[in-house]
N, C-alpha and C positions, 0 to 999 in steps of 0.2 A: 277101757274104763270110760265109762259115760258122766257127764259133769251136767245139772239141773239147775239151773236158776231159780228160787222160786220168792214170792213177796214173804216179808215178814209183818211183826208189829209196827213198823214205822211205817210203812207202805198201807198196813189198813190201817191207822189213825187216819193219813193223807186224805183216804180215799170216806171215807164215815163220817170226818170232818167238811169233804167239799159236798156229798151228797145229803149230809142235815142242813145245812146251809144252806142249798136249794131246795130243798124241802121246806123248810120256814118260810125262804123266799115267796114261795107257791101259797103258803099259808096252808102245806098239809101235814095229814102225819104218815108214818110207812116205817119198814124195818131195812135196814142195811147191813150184806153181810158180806163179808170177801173170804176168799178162800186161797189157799196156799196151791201149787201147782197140781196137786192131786183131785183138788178140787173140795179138802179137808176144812172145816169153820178155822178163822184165825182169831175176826172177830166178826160182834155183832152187836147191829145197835135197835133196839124196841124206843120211837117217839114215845111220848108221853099222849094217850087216846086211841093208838091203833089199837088194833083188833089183834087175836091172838095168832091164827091162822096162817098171817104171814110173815109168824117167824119163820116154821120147819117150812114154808114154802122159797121164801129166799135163800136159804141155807141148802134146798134142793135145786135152787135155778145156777148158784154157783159151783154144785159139785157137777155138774150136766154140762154148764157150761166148760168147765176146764177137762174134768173126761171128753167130752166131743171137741173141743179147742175150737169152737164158734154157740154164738149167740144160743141161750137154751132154746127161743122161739123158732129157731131155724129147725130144730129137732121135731116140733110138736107139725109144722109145716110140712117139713119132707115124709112124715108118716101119715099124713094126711093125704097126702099127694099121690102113695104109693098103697096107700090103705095097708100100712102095717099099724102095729100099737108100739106105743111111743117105749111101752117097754120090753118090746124085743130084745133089748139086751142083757135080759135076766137082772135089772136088777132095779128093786121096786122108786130108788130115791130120783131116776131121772124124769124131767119134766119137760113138757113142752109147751108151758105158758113164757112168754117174751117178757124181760127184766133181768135177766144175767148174761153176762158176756163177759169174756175171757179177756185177759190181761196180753198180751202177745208185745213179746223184746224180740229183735231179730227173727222172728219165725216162730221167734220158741214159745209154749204157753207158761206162763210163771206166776199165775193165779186167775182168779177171776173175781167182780164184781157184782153184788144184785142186789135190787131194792125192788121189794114186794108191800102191797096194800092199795095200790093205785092202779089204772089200766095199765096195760100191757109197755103200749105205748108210752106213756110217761115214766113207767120203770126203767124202760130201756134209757130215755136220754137222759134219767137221772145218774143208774147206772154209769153211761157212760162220762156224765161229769168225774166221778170218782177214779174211774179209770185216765182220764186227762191229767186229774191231779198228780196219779201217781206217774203217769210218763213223762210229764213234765218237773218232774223232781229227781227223774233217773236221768234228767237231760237226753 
């Protein structure tokens, strides 16, 4: 019998409430979504101004990121590198734009974080604010 950890409701509040709050901090807007260890929406949050396009695109950086259990950018990287297409693996929702990364307890992946509508780069250390919150609330 296999035993799965994975984040719930409380866990994205955590994580939506630390990564809007750096977002305002920034003075910008963008969408925040986390996903459950499958890499499934749990929740999700559209600022008030962003664009519409990076809702289903955060919502793909965190199923990518928990299916591959590292960074979505590392995916769009390593196909780049080898000259494959980022969707080799049959299946059209992963992405290899940087903004989503996995939630990782002991080894294990038990969701993932992403924040989409800004460069790559700022998604990611937004993202990972969200992701602190919630490590640092599982102690």
């Amino acid at each position: 019998m296999q035993t799965q950890l994975t984040l719930g409701e409380a866990e994205a509040r955590l994580a939506i409430d630390a990564c809007v709050a750096e977002l305002n901090r920034r003075g910008k807007t963008g969408v925040v979504a986390v996903g459950d260890s499958h890499g499934e929406l749990l929740a999700l949050w559209r600022m008030d101004g962003c664009a519409l396009p990076p809702i289903v695109i955060a919502q793909n950086k965190i199923y990518t990121a928990a299916r591959v259990r590292a960074p979505s950018g590392d995916l769009g990287r390593n196909a780049q590198a080898d000259g494959s297409d980022v969707h080799y693996h049959g299946d059209s929702r992963y992405v290899g734009w940087d903004g989503g990364a996995p939630v990782m307890v002991n080894g294990q992946c038990v969701g993932a974080v992403a924040v989409s509508g800004l460069s790559g780069v700022e998604d990611l250390e937004i993202a990972n604010i969200g992701i602190t919150a919630i490590l640092n609330a599982l102690g």
